[in-house]
matplotlib code that plots the C-alpha trace (Angstrom):
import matplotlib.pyplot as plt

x = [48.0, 46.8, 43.6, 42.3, 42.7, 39.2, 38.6, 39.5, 42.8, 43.6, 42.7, 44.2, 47.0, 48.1, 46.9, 49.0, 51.8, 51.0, 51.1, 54.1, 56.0, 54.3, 55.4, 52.1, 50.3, 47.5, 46.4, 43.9, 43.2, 40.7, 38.1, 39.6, 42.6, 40.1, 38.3, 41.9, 42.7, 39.3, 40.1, 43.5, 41.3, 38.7, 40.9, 42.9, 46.0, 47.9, 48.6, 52.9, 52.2, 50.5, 52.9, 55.9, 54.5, 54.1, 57.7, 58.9, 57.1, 58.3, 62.0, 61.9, 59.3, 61.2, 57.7, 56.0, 53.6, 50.5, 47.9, 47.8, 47.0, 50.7, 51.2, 49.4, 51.4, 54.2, 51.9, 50.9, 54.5, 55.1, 51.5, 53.4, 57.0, 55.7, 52.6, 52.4, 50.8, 47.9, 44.9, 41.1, 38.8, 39.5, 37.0, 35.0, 36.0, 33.6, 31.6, 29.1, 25.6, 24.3, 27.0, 25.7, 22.1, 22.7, 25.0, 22.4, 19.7, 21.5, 21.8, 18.7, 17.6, 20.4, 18.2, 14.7, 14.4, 15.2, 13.9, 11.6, 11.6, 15.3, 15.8, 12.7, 15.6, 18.2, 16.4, 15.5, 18.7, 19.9, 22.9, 23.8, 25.2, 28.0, 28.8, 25.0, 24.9, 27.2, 26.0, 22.2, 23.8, 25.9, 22.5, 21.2, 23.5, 23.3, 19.3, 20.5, 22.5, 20.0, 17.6, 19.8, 20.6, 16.6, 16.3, 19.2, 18.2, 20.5, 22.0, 23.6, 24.4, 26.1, 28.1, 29.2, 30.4, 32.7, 34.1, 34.9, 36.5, 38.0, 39.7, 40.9, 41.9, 45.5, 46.1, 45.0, 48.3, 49.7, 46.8, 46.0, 42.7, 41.4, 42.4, 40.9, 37.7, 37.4, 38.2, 35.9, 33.5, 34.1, 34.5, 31.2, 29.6, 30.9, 30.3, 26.8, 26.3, 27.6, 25.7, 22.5, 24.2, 23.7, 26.3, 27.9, 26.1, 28.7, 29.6, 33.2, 32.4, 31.6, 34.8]
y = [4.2, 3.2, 1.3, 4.8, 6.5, 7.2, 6.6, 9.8, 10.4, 6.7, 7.6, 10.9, 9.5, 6.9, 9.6, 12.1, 9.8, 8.6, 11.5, 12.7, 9.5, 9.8, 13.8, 14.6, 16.8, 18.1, 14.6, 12.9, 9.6, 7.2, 5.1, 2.0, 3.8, 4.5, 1.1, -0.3, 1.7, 0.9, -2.5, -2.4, -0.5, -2.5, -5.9, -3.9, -3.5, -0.9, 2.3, 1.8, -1.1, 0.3, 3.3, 0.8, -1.4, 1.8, 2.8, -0.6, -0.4, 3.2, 1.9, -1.6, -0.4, 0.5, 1.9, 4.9, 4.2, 6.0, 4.0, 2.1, -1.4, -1.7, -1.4, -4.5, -7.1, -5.0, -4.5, -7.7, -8.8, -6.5, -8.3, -11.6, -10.5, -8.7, -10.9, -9.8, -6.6, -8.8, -7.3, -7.4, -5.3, -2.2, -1.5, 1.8, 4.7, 5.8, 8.6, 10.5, 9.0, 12.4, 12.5, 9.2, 10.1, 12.4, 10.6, 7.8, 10.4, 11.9, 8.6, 7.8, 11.0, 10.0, 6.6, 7.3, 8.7, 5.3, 2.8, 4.6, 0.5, 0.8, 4.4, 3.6, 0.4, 2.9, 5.2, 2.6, 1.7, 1.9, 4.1, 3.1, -0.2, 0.8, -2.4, -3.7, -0.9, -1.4, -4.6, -3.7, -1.1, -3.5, -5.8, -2.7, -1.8, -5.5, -4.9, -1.7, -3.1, -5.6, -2.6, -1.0, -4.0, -4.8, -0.8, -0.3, -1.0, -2.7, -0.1, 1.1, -2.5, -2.6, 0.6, 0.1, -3.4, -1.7, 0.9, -1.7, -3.5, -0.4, 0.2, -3.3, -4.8, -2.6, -4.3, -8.0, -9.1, -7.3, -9.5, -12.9, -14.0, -13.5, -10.3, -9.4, -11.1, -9.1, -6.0, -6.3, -6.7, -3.5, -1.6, -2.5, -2.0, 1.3, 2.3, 1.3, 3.3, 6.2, 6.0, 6.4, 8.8, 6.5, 6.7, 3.6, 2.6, 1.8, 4.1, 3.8, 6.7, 8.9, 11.7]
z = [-127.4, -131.1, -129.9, -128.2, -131.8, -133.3, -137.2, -137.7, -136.3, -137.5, -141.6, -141.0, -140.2, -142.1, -144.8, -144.0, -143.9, -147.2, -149.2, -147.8, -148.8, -152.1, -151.8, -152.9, -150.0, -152.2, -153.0, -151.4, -150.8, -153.5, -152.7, -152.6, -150.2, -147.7, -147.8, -147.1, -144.0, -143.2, -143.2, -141.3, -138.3, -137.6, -138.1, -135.1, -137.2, -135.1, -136.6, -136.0, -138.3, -140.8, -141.5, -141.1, -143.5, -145.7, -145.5, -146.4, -149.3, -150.9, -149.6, -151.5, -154.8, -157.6, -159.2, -158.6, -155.3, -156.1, -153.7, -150.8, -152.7, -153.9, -149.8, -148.6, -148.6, -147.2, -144.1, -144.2, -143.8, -141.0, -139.3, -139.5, -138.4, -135.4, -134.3, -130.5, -132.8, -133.4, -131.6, -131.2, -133.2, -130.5, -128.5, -128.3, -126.3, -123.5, -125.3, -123.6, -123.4, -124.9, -127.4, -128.6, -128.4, -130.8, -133.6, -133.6, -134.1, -137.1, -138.5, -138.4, -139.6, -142.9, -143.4, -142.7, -146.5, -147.7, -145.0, -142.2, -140.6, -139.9, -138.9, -136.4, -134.9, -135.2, -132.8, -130.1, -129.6, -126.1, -126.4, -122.3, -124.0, -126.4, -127.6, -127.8, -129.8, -132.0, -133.2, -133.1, -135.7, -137.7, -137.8, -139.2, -142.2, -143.6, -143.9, -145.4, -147.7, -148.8, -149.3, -151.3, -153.9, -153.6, -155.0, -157.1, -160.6, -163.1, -165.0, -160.9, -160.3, -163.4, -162.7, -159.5, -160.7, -163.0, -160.8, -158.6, -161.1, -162.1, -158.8, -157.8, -161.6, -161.6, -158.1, -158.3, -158.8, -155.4, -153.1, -152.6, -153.3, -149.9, -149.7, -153.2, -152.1, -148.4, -150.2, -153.0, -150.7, -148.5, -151.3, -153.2, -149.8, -149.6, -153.4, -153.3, -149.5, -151.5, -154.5, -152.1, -149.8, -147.1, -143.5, -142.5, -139.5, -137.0, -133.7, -135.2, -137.2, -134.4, -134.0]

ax = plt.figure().add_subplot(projection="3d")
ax.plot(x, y, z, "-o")
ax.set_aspect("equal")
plt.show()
């Protein structure tokens, strides 16, 4: 049942969970929290796993739990004890051709102000082929990210460096190094998207 969730009821969920184990409802989740869930999603992690990994955490922590980093390992663990939950990247529901049609039209619509070349791809995609879209659109957002660093003067650069930085620096010592590296990664990638109010480009997004 987890790999028909969409984004949305998957980061609402491990959300809601979240904050109630934290006993914070009006809270909301950071940056760096939603790059994470992010992360366990499209690795496939199964929802079940993520919010038993979360529970483990807030049982065995004798700190106060205030984001999802000091939770990694813990799901992680849960990953390894459990492996038949190892799955695919899960594959995308069958959404209406028209329904498509018009998601890939909005984000094209979202790009064309900073690259009319790749809003122009966007909109020839053939939305009959889900999963040729999806990497025709993944394609797209690394030459959108590439724009963006080519556009982004230093002083942004700089910035979103330190935010980054920021974010991961209280939490190094709760990840291994390829964990820290992955996420740093997302989490630039999604800083810098921001900065330029730019959509992810993936048909993952589409609730």
């Amino acid at each position: 049942m987890d790999q028909e969730l969409n984004y949305f009821d998957y980061l609402t969920d491990v959300e809601n969970f979240f904050l109630r184990k934290r006993n914070s409802q009006k809270g909301r989740l950071s940056c760096l929290d939603w790059v994470l869930v992010e992360n366990w999603k499209e690795r496939g992690v199964p929802l079940e796993a993520v919010l038993k990994g979360i529970e483990r955490a807030f049982s065995r922590s004798k700190k106060e739990i205030n984001s999802l980093a000091y939770c990694v390992k813990f799901v992680e663990q849960v990953c390894e004890e459990q492996k038949e939950l190892r799955v695919e990247r899960p594959e995308l529901p069958d959404f209406p051709e028209d329904e498509v049609a018009a998601y890939v039209g909005k984000l094209a619509d979202e790009v064309g102000r900073l690259d009319e070349g790749i809003a122009s791809s966007i909109l020839s995609i053939d939305v009959a082929d889900l999963r040729q879209a999806e990497q025709v659109l993944s394609a797209l957002e690394e030459k959108l990210i590439g724009k963006l660093k080519f556009i982004a003067d230093d002083e942004t650069m700089i910035a979103l460096k330190r935010e980054v930085d920021g974010e991961l620096n209280p939490f190094r010592s709760t990840m291994t190094t390829a964990q820290l590296a992955m996420i740093e990664q997302q989490l630039w990638r999604r800083k810098l998207l921001e900065r330029f109010n730019a959509p992810r480009l993936s048909l993952f997004y589409l609730i």
